[in-house]
C-alpha positions in Angstrom: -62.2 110.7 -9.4 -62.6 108.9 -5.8 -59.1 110.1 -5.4 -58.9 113.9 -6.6 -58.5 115.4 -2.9 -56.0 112.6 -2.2 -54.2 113.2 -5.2 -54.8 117.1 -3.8 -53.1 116.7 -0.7 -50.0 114.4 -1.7 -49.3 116.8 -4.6 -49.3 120.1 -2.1 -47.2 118.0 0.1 -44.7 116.3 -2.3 -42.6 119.3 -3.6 -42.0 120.5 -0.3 -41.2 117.3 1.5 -38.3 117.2 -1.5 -36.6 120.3 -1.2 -36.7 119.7 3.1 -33.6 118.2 2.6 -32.2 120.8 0.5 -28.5 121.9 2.0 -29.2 125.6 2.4 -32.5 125.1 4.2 -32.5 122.2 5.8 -36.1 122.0 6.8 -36.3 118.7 8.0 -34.4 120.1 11.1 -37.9 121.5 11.8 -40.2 118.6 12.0 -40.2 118.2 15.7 -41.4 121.9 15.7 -43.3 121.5 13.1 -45.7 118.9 14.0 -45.8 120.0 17.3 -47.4 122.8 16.0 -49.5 120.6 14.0 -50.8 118.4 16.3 -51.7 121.5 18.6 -53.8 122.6 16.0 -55.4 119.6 14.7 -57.0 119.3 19.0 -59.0 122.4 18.0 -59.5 122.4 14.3 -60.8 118.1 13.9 -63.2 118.6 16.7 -64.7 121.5 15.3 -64.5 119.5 11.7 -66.0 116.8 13.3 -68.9 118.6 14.5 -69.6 120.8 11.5 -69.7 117.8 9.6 -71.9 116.1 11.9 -74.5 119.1 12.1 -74.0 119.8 8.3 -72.4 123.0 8.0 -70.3 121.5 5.4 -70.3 118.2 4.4 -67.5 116.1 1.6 -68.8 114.7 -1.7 -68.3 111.0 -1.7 -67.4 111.1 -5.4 -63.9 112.6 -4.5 -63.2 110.5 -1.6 -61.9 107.0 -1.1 -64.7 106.1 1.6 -62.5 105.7 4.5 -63.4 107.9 7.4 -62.9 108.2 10.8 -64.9 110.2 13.2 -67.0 111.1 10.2 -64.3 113.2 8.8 -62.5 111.3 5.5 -59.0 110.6 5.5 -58.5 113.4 3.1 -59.3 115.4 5.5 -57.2 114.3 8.4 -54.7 114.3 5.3 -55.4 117.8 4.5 -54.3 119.7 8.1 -50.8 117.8 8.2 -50.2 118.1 4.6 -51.2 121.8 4.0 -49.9 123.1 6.4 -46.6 121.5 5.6 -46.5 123.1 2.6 -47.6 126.5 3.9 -45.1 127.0 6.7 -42.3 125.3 4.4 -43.1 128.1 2.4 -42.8 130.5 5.0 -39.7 129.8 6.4 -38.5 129.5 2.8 -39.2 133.2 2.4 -37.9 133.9 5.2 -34.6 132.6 4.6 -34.0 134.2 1.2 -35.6 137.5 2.2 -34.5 137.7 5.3 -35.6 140.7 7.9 -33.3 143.4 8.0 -31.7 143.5 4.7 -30.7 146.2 2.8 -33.0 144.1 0.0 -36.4 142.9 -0.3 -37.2 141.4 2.5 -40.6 139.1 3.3 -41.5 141.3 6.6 -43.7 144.8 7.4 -42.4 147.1 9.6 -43.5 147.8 13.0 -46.0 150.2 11.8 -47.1 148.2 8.9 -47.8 145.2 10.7 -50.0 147.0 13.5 -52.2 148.9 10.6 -52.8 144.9 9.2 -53.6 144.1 12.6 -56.2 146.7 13.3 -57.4 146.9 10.0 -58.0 142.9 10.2 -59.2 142.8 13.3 -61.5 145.7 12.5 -62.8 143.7 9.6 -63.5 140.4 11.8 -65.8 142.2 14.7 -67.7 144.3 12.0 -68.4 141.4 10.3 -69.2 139.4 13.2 -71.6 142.1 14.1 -73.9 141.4 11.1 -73.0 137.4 10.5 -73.1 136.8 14.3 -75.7 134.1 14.0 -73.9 132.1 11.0 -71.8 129.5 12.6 -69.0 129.1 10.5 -68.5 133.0 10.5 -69.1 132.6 14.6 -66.5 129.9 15.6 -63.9 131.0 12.5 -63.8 134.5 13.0 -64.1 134.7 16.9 -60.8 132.3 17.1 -59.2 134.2 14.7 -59.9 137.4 16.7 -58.2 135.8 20.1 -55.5 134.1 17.9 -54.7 137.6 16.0 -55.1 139.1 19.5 -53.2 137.1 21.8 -50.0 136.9 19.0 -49.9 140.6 18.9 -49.7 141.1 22.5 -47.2 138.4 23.1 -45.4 137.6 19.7 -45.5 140.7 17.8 -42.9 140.4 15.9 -44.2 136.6 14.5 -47.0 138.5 12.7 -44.6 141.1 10.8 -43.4 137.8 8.8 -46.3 136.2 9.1 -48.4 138.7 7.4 -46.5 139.0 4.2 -45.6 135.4 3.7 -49.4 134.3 4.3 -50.5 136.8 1.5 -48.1 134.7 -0.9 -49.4 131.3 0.5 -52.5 132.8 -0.3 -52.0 131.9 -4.0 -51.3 127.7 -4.1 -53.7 127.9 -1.0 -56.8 129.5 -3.2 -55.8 126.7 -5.9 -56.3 123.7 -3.8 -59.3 125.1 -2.1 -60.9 126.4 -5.4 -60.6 123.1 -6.9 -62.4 121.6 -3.2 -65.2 123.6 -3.7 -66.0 122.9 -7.0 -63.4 125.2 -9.5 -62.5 123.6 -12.9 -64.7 120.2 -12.0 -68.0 119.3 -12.1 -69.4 119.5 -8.5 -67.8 120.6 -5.3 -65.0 118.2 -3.1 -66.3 119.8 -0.2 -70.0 121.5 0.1 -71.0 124.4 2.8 -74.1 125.4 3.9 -74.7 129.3 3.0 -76.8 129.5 5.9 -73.7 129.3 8.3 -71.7 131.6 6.5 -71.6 135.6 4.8 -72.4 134.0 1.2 -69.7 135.7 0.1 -67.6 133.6 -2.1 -63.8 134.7 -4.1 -64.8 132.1 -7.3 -66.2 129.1 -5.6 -64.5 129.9 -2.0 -66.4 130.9 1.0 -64.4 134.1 2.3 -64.2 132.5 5.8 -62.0 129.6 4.0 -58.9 132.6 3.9 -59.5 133.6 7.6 -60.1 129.4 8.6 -56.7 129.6 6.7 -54.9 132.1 8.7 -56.0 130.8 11.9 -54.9 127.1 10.9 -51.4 127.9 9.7 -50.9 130.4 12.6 -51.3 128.3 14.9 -48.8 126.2 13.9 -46.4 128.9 13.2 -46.7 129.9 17.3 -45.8 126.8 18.4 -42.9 126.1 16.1 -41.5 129.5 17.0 -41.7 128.4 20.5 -40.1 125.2 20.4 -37.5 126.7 18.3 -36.8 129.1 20.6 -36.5 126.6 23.4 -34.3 124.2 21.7 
């Protein structure tokens, strides 16, 4: 079992990677993007890993792991924010292309309207809870960069979050596998253990509800700076 998040991470990764070079969608055309937007992220997400590992907010069960680490964190881990994201925003733009935005079809985007009623009610949902769960620090950190994130990419990139929204909901599904199996779904003890202490205690199976909102910041992230260096290219 020293390998179950490796095998994790490689198996999220490996189904997406293949279809990349698929003719219609052509996804390898997006790397550069792509880990631009990855690397961006990882400068804000490993520190903060690193730091919650090191103060115990959560902490990896060396049953699961291979043992190699660096700054603390094991390479599953480092593993985990290139390969999960790979597979999220491949999924995305998948969507995007055979649903595309203005068809007379189904489409994978909210209208105008929509997408501002997500925003407020999500926003709405993060300072309430923030309110009660200000002194948990996974809650703190997580929610108040999703709050700026959410913020900021409404006032200048509106339009990302009416695909954004609707895609992430679907990622939402292979997302809550992978990270119900991490925390302890279907196997005897948990990949990767949290503190309750530093977080609501409110858990969807064996997931800490700030996992979906660490989620959305995480793959959001990416998404802005892809769409960036898209649209410079």
């Amino acid at each position: 079992m020293n390998y179950l998040y490796l095998y994790l991470n490689i198996g999220s990764f490996l189904i997406p990677f293949l279809f990349s070079f698929h003719p219609k969608l052509q996804f390898y055309k997006k790397w550069r993007s792509l880990f631009i937007g990855i690397a961006v992220m990882m400068a804000f997400f490993i520190p903060w890993d690193v730091l919650f590992t090191r103060n115990g907010i959560w902490g990896f069960n060396d049953a699961y792991i291979t043992g190699y680490k660096i700054l603390d964190l094991p390479i599953e881990e480092w593993l985990f924010f290139i390969c999960i994201p790979y597979a999220c925003l491949f999924t995305h733009y998948s969507l995007q292309y055979f649903f595309p935005k203005g068809t007379s079809g189904f489409s994978f985007s909210f209208s105008e309207n929509t997408t501002r009623i997500v925003y407020v009610v999500l926003q709405s949902v993060l300072i309430v809870s923030l309110w009660y769960f200000y002194d948990r620090w996974y809650t703190l950190v997580n929610f108040c960069y999703a709050i700026l994130l959410l913020g900021l990419v409404y006032n200048y990139k509106r339009p990302l979050l009416s695909t954004f929204f609707p895609t992430f909901l679907v990622i939402l599904l292979p997302f809550f596998f992978v990270n119900g199996v991490l925390t302890g779904s279907w196997i005897a003890e948990p990949v990767v253990w949290y503190d309750n202490t530093e977080n609501m205690g409110l858990r969807v199976g064996t997931i800490p509800i700030e996992d979906s909102v660490y989620a959305l910041g995480m793959l959001l992230t990416v998404l802005v700076w892809m769409q960036w260096r898209e649209e410079r290219k």
